[in-house]
N, C-alpha and C positions, 0 to 999 in steps of 0.2 A: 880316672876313677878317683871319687873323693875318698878321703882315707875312713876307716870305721870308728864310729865313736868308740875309744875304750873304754870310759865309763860302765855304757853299757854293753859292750861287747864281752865282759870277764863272765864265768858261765853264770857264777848265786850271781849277780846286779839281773843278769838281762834273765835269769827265771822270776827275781823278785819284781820285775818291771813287767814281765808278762803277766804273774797273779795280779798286779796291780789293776792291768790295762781296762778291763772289763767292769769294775767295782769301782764307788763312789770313795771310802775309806776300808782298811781290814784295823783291825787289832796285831799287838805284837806277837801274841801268841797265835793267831790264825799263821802270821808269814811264818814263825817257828815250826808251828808243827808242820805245814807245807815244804817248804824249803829244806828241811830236814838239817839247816844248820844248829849250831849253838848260837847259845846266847850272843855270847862276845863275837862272834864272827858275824852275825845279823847284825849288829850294831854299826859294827863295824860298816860292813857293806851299806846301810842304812845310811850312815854318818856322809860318806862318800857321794851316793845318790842325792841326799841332801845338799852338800856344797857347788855338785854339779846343776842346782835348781830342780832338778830332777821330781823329787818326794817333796811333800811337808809332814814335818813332826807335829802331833799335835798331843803335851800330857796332860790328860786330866785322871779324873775322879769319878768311878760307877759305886756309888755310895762311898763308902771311905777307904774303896777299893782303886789302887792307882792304873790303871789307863792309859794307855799309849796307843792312838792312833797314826795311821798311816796311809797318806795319798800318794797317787800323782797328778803331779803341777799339770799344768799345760804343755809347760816344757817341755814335759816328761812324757808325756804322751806324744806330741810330735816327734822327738828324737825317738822313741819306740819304732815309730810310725815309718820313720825315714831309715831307720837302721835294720827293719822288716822289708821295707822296697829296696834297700841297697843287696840285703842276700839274698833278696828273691831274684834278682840281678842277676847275682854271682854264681848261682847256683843254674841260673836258667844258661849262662854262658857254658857252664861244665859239664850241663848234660847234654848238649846238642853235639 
C-alpha cells in the first residue's frame, strides 16, 4: 500500500482541497469563513499547499480593494483525486 500523501492528508489541507476540488478559483475570505480557521493558520496551510504544487496564489486588486485568490493546480486535483481512491480503499478493506 502506497503511503498517504501528508500534505494533504492533515485535516484544514485536505478540507481546504475539498472546497477547492469543485470550483474554478474561491477568494481568501470564502476559504476563511468556510474552513473556520484564522487568518494565519489559513495562510499557513495555504503556503504549504502552495510549495507542494498543490494551489496557486493569485494577488490582485477588486478596485483598490486587495484580492487573494485561490486554486487548484492540476496537481492538486489529481493528488485529491488519488488520495480519495486511496481511502476509499482503506475504508472498503475495514468494513468488510
Amino acid at each position: 500500500m502506497a503511503e498517504l500523501d501528508r500534505v494533504i492528508h492533515e485535516p484544514a489541507r485536505l478540507l481546504l482541497v475539498a472546497l477547492l476540488r469543485n470550483i474554478e478559483k474561491a477568494d481568501f475570505l470564502f476559504l476563511l469563513n468556510e474552513s473556520g480557521l484564522t487568518k494565519g493558520n489559513l495562510s499557513s496551510h495555504l503556503s504549504k499547499l502552495e510549495e507542494a504544487g498543490y494551489v496557486e496564489i493569485e494577488k490582485t486588486y477588486r478596485g483598490k480593494v486587495p484580492l487573494t485568490l485561490i486554486g487548484l493546480t492540476k496537481a492538486g486535483r489529481a493528488a485529491f483525486d488519488a488520495y480519495r481512491k486511496q481511502m476509499n480503499g482503506l475504508l472498503s478493506k475495514a468494513l468488510r
